[in-house]
ROFILUM-585027 format. One record per residue (C-alpha): x, z, y; residue in three letters; residue number from 1. Coordinates in pm, 1 decimal, decimal comma. Layout:
xx;zz;yy;type;seq
X;Z;Y;ALA;NUM
...
//
This chain:
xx;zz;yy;type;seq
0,0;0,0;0,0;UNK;1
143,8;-119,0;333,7;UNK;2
207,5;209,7;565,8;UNK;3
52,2;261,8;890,8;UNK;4
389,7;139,0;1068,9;UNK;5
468,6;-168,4;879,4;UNK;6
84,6;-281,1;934,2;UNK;7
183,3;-186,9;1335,2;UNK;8
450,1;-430,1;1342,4;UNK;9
260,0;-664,4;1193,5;UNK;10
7,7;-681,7;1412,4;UNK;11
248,9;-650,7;1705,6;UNK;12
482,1;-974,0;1563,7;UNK;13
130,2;-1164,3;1499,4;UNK;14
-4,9;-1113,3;1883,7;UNK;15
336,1;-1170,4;2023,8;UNK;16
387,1;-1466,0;1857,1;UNK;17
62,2;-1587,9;1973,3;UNK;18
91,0;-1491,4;2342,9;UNK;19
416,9;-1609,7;2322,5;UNK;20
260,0;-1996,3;2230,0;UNK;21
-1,2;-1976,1;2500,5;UNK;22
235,9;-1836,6;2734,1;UNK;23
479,8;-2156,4;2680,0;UNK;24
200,6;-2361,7;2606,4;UNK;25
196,8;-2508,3;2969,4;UNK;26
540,1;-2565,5;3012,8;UNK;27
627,4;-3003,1;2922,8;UNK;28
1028,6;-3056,4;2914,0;UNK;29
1070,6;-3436,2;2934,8;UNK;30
1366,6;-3589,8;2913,3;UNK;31
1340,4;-3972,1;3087,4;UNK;32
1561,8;-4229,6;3038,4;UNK;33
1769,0;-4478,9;3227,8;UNK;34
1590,8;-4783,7;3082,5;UNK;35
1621,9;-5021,6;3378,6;UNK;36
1817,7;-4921,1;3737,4;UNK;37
1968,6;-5022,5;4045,0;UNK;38
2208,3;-4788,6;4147,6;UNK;39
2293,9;-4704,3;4520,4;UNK;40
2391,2;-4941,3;4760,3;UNK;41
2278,1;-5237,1;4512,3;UNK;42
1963,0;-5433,8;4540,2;UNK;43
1958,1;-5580,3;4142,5;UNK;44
1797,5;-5413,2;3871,6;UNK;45
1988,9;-5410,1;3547,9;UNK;46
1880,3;-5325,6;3216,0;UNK;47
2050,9;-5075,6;2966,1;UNK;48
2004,4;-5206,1;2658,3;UNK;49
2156,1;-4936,9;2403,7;UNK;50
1933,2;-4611,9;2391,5;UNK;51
2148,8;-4408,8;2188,2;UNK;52
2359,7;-4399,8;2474,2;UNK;53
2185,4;-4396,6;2738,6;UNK;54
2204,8;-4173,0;3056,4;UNK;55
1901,3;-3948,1;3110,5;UNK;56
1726,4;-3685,0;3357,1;UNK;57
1520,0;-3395,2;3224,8;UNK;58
1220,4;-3246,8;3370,9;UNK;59
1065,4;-2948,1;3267,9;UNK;60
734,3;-2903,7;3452,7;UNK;61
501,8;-2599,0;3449,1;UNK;62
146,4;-2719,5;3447,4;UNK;63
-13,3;-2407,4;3493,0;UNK;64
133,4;-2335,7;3833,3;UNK;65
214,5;-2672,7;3963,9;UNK;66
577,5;-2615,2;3988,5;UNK;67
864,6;-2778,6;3881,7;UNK;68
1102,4;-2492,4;3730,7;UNK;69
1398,4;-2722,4;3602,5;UNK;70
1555,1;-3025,4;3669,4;UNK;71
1877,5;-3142,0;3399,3;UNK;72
2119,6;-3444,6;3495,9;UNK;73
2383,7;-3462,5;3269,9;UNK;74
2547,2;-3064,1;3222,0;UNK;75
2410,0;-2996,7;3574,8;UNK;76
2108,9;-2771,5;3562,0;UNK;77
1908,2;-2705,0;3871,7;UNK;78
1679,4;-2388,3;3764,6;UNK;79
1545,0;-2187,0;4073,7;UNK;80
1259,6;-2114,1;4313,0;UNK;81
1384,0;-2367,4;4572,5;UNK;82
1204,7;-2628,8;4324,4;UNK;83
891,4;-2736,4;4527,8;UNK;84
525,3;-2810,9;4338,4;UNK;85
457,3;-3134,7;4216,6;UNK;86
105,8;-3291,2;4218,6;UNK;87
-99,1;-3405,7;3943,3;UNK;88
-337,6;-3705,3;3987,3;UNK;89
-585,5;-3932,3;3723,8;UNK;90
-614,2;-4310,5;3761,3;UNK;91
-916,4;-4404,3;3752,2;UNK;92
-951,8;-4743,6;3642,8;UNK;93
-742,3;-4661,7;3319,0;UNK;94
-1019,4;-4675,8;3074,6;UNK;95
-815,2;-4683,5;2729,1;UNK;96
-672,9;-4293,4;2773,1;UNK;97
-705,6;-4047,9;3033,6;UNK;98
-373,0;-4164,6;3284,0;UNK;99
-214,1;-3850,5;3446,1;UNK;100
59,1;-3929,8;3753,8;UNK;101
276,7;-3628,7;3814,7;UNK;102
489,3;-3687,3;4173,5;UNK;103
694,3;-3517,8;4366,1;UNK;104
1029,3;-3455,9;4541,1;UNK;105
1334,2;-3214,1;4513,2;UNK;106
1637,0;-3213,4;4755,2;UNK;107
1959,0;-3075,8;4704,9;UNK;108
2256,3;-3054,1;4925,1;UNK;109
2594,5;-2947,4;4787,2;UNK;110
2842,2;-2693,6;4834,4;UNK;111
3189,8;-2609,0;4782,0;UNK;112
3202,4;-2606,8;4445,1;UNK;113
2976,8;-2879,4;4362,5;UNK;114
3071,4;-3151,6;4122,8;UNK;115
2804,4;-3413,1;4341,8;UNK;116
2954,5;-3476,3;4692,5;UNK;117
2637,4;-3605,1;4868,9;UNK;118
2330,5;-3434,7;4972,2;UNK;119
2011,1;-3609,6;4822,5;UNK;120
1683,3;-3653,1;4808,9;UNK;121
1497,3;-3763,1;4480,2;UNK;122
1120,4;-3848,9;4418,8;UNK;123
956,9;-3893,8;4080,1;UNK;124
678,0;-4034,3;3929,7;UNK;125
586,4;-3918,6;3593,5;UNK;126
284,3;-4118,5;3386,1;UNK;127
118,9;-3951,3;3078,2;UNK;128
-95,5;-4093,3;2926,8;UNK;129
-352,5;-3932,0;2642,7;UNK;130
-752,3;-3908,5;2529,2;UNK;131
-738,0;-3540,8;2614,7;UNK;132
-550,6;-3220,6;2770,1;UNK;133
-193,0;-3247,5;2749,5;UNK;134
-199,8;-2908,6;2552,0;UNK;135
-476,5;-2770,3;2332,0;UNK;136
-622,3;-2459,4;2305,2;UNK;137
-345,8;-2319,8;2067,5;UNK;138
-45,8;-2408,7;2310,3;UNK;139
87,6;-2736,9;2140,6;UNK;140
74,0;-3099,9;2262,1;UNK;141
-175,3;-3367,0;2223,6;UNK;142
-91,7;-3706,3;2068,5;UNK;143
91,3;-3865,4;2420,6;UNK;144
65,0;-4242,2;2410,1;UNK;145
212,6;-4299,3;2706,3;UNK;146
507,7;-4144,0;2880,3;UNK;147
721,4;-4275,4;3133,3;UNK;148
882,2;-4229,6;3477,8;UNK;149
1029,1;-4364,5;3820,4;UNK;150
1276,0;-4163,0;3992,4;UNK;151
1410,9;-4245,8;4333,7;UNK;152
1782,7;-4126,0;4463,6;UNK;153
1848,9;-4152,8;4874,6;UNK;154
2191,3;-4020,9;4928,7;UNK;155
2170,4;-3883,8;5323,4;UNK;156
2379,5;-3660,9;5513,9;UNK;157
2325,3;-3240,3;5468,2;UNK;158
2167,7;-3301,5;5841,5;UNK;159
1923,1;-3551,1;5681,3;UNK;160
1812,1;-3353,0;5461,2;UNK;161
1756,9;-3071,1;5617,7;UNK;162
1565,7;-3246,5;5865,2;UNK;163
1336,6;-3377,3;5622,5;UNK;164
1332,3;-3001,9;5477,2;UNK;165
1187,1;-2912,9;5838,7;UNK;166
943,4;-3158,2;5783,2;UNK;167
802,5;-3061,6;5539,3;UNK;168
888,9;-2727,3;5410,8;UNK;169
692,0;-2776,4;5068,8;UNK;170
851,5;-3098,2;5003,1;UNK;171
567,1;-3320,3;4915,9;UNK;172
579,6;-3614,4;4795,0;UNK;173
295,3;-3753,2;5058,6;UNK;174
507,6;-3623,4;5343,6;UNK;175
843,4;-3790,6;5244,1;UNK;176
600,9;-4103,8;5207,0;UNK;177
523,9;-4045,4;5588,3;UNK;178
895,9;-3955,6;5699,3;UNK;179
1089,6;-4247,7;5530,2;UNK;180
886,1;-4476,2;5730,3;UNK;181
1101,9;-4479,5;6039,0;UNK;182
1465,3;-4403,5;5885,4;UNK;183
1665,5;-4707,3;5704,1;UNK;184
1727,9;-4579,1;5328,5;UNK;185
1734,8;-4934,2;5208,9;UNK;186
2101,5;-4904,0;5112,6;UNK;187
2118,6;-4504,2;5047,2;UNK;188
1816,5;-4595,6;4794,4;UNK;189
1876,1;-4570,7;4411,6;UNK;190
1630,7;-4642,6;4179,3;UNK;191
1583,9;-4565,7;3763,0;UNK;192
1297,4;-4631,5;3542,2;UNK;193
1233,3;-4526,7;3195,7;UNK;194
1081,7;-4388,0;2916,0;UNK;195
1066,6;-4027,8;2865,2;UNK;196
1009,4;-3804,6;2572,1;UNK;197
935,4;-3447,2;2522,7;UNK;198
1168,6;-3226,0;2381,8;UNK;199
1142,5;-2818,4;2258,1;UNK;200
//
């Protein structure tokens, strides 16, 4: 006969384990691909051809909240509350799943130590596509059919950018829309698109 303890743990491994699922069940890490770019400075597209080695940027978005908690490029990691919130929109005329756009912006502007020697600005567009929630009720993903992303690169100066950060101190993507209008980022604009895929 099991003792009163052993049944205590039990129970207490059984709930945690499924808190711990709903808890994370709202968190998506993508990691999107470098399918097709035009780097900096350029103004043709080219194709990379070989996935295995392909360069990639990971997202990891938390869809309860709106926010965008980590952004991987390579070993760099950005992880902190300077992140902004992304927005989550549903196109309408896609009548084959249910076509969620996830956009939004992150800046970053180097320091001393920094491996990356230019202060940026990057916008992404992320498009899932699925017949339901992204999550069920139990935590875990749907069946995604559909999962790829755009993400834009303007190399500016630290000034730039923190101009654009008094803009618009939540760093939407709608404002940088508005503010890019009357600067020239046609060289200082780098552009990747991709698929993405989720990963654990």
């Amino acid at each position: 006969m099991m003792s009163p303890m052993k049944k205590f743990l039990l129970f207490f491994c059984f709930f945690y384990f499924i808190f711990n699922i709903e808890g994370n069940g709202k968190e998506l890490k993508l990691n999107c691909y470098f399918d097709t770019q035009r780097e900096i400075g350029k103004f043709e597209f080219k194709e990379r051809k070989f996935w295995q080695k392909k360069e990639s940027i990971g997202y990891t978005f938390n869809l309860e909240n709106n926010k965008l908690t980590e952004v991987r490029y390579g070993k760099d990691i950005t992880r902190n509350s300077y992140l902004p919130d992304f927005k989550i929109s549903i196109d309408p005329t896609e009548k084959d799943y249910i076509a969620r756009k996830i956009r939004g912006t992150f800046s970053f502007i180097p320091n001393n130590n920094s491996k990356i020697k230019f202060s940026m600005i990057h916008t992404y567009e992320v498009w899932i596509g699925n017949d339901n929630e992204i999550f069920n009720s139990a935590g875990f993903l749907t069946d995604i059919k559909s999962l790829i992303h755009t993400t834009s690169q303007y190399r500016l100066s630290a000034n730039e950018v923190m101009e654009w950060l008094k803009y618009s101190p939540s760093q939407s993507y709608s404002d940088f829309e508005k503010w890019k209008k009357d600067k020239r980022f046609v060289l200082n604009n780098g552009v990747i698109i991709g698929s993405c895929e989720t990963i654990n």
